[in-house]
N, C-alpha and C positions, 0 to 999 in steps of 0.2 A: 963628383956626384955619386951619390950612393946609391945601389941598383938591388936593395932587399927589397925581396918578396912584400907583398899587401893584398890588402881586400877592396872590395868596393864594393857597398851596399847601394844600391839603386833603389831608392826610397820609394818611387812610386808604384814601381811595377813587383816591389819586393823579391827581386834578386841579387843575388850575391854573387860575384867575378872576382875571381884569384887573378891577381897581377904577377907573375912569376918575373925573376930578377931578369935584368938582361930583356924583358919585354916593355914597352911603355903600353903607359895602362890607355894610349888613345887607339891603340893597335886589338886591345882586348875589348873594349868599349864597341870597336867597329867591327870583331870579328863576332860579336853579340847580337848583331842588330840594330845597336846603338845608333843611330843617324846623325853624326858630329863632323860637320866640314873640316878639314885639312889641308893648311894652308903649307907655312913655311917647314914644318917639322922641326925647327929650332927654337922654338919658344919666343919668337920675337916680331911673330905679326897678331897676333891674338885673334885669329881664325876659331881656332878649339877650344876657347876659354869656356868653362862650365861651372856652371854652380855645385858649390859645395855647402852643404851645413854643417856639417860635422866631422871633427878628425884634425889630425896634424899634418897639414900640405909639407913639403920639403919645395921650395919653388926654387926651381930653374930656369925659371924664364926672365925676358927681358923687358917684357911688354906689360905686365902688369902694377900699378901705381899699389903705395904699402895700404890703403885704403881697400883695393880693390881684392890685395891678398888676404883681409878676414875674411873672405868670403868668394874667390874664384879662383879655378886654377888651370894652370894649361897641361891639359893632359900625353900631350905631345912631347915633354920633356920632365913635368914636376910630376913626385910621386907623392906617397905617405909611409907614416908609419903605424903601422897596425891596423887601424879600420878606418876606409872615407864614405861616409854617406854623402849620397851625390845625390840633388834636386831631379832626378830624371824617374 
């Protein structure tokens, strides 16, 4: 699993949160104000799964169908590379 640095554009509220390596971005998400339930912290009960629109997920998880990864990610374990705009 690869643990580089990202962004996260929060489309509705238009803010921007740096994901630093070695941090999962559902950690930086909640330390935001974000309100994102957490369930198993392993990627594999789809508790935190969050809409994405835009960007390149890296998914790490085990709960999500290939359908499901054009478009959600669990923030708990999957990151990105370079910019995620996220539906929040």
């Amino acid at each position: 699993m690869t643990s580089e640095p990202f962004e996260i554009w929060l489309v509705w509220s238009d803010r921007t949160l740096m994901v630093p390596a070695g941090v999962t971005a559902l950690k930086v998400l909640q330390d935001a104000g974000v309100l994102i339930d957490e369930g198993c912290a392993h990627g594999s009960c789809g508790t935190c799964v969050t809409e994405y629109v835009e960007g390149e997920v890296i998914h790490n998880d085990t709960c999500l169908s290939e359908a499901d990864r054009n478009h959600e990610f669990c923030p708990c374990v999957s990151r990105a590379k370079g910019r995620l705009v996220l539906a929040l």
